[in-house]
Every structure is written in C-alpha cells, then in structure tokens.
C-alpha positions in Angstrom: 14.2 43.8 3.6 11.9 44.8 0.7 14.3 43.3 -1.5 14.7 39.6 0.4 10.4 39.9 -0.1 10.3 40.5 -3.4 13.2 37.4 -4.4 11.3 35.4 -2.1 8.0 35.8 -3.9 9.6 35.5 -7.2 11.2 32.4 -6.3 8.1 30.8 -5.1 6.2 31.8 -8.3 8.9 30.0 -10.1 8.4 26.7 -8.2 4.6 27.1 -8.6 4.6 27.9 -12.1 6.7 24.8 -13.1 4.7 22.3 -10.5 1.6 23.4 -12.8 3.4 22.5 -16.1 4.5 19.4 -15.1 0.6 18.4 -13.6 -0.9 20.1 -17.0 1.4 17.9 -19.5 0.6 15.3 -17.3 -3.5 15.6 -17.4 -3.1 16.2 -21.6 -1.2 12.2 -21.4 -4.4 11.3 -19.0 -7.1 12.9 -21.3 -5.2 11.3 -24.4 -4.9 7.9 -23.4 -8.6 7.9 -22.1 -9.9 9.0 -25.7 -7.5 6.2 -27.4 -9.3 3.9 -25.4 -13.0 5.2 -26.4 -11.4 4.6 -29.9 -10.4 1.2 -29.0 -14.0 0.3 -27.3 -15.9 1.3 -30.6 
C-alpha cells in the first residue's frame, strides 16, 4: 500500500515537473520576443 503511494506521488511530480518546463521555456520565447519588439519600436 505504502509503496503504490509513494510511486503514485513520484509519478505525479514527474508530470508536474515537466508541465512547468515546457510553460517556463515557453514564457523565456514570450519575454524575448516582447523585448525584440521594444528594440524594434525605438
């Protein structure tokens, strides 16, 4: 029982873990892109 727990939680740290690298990379392209434009605008 203790041992069905403990894979569980691992597993869902897992799918956490690499849903916030893929929204992280994501906001670095966002933040990026906003300074090339402020480049662009001046």
């Amino acid at each position: 029982m203790l041992r069905k727990i403990i894979i569980f939680f691992l597993l869902t740290s897992f799918a956490l873990t690499a849903t916030a690298c893929n929204t992280v990379k994501g906001l670095g392209r966002d933040i990026e892109s906003v300074g090339n434009a402020g480049d662009k605008a001046v």
